[in-house]
One Martini backbone bead per residue (centre of mass of N, CA, C, O) as a GRO file, in nm:
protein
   99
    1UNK     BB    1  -0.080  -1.345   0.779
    2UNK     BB    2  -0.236  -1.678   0.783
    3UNK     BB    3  -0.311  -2.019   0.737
    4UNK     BB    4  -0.430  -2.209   1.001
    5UNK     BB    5  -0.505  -2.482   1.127
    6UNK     BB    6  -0.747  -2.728   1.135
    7UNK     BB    7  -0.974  -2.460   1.045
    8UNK     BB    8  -0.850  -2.232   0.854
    9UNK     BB    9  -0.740  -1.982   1.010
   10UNK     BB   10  -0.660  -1.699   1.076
   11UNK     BB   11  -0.327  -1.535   1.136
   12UNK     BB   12  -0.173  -1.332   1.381
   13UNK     BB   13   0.119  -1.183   1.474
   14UNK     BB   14   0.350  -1.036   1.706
   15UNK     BB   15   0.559  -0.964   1.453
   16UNK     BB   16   0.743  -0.752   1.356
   17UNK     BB   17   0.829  -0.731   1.000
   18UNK     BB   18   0.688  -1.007   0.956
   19UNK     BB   19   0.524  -0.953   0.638
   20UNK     BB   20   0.235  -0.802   0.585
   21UNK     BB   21   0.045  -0.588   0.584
   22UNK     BB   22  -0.247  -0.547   0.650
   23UNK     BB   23  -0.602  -0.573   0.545
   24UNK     BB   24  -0.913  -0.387   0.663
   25UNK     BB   25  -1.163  -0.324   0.965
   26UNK     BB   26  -1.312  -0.092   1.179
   27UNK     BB   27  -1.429  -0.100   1.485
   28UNK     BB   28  -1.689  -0.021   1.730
   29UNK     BB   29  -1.723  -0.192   2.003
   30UNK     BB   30  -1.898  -0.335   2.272
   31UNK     BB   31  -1.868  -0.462   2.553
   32UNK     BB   32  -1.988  -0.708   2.483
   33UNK     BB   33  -1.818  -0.758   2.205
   34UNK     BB   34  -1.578  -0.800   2.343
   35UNK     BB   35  -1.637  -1.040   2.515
   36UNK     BB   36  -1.710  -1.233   2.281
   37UNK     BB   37  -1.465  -1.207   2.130
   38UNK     BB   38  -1.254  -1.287   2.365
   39UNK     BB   39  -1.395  -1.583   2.357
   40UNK     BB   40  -1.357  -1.641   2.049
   41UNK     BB   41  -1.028  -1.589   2.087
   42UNK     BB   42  -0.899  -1.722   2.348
   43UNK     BB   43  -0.886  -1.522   2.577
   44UNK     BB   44  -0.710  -1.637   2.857
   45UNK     BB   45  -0.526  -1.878   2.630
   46UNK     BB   46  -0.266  -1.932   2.552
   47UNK     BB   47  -0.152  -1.797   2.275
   48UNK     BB   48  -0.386  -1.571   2.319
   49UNK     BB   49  -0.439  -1.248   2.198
   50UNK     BB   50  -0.431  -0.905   2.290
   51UNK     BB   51  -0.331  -0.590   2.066
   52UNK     BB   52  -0.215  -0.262   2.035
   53UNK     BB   53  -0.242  -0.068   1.722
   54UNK     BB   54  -0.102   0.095   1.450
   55UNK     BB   55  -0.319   0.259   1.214
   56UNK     BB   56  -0.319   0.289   0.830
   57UNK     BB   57  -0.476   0.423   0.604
   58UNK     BB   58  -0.500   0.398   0.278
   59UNK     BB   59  -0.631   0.700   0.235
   60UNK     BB   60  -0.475   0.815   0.467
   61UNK     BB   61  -0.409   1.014   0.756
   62UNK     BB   62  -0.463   0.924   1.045
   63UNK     BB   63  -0.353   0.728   1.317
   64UNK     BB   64  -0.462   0.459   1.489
   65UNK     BB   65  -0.624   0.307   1.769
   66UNK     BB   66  -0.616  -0.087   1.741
   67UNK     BB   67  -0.768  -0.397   1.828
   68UNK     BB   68  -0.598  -0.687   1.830
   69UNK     BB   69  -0.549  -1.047   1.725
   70UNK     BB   70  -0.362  -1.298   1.826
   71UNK     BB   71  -0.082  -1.558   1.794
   72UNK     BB   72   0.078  -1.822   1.835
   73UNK     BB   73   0.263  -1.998   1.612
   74UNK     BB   74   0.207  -2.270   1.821
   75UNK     BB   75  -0.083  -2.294   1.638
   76UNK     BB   76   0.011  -2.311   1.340
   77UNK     BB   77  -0.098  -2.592   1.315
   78UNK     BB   78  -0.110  -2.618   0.968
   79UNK     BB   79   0.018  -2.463   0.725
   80UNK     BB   80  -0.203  -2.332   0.478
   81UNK     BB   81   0.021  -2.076   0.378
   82UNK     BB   82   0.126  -1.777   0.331
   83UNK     BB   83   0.126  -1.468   0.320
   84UNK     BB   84  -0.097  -1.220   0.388
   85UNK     BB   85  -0.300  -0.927   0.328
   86UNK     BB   86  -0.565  -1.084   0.299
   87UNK     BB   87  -0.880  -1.210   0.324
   88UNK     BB   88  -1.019  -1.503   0.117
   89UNK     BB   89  -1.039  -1.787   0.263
   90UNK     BB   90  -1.285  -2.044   0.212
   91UNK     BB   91  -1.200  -2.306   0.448
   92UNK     BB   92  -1.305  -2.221   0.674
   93UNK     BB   93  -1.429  -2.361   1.028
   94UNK     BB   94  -1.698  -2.360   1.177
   95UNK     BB   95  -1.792  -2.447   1.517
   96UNK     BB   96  -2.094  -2.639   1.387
   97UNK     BB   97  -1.867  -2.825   1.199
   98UNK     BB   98  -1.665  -2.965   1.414
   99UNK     BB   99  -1.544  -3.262   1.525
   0.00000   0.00000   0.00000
């Protein structure tokens, strides 16, 4: 995951191997807000998944499978950060911000 695009959004990529674990938190959402999800996150606009992950608990445990977002690498212009671990980055441009 790194901080990139004009809004300085999280993203993260397709790339096994490449960059770190991240560190999240999982959710069962329902279809309704999976559809919502699915549109804030322009899944069905080339560029944009949605992909399923096994996640590993940090203190431990079983491992689950949880539906993650990706990008297109091609959608990172301007990268504004290295790789990271956690999203803790305050410059994200919310959508009734942006010009």
């Amino acid at each position: 995951m790194l901080i990139a695009g004009p809004w300085f959004a999280p993203m993260m990529f397709n790339e096994p191997g490449i960059g770190y674990r991240v560190v999240g938190e999982l959710y069962e959402p329902s279809e309704d807000t999976m559809a919502r999800l699915d549109r804030l996150e322009s899944i069905g606009i080339p560029g944009n998944l949605r992909v399923v992950l096994d996640v590993e608990p940090v203190a431990g445990g079983p491992i689950s499978s949880a539906l993650a977002y990706m990008k297109s690498r091609r959608l990172a212009d301007p990268v504004h950060s290295n790789y990271l671990r956690v999203y803790e980055d305050r410059r994200f441009i919310p959508f009734g911000r942006r010009d």
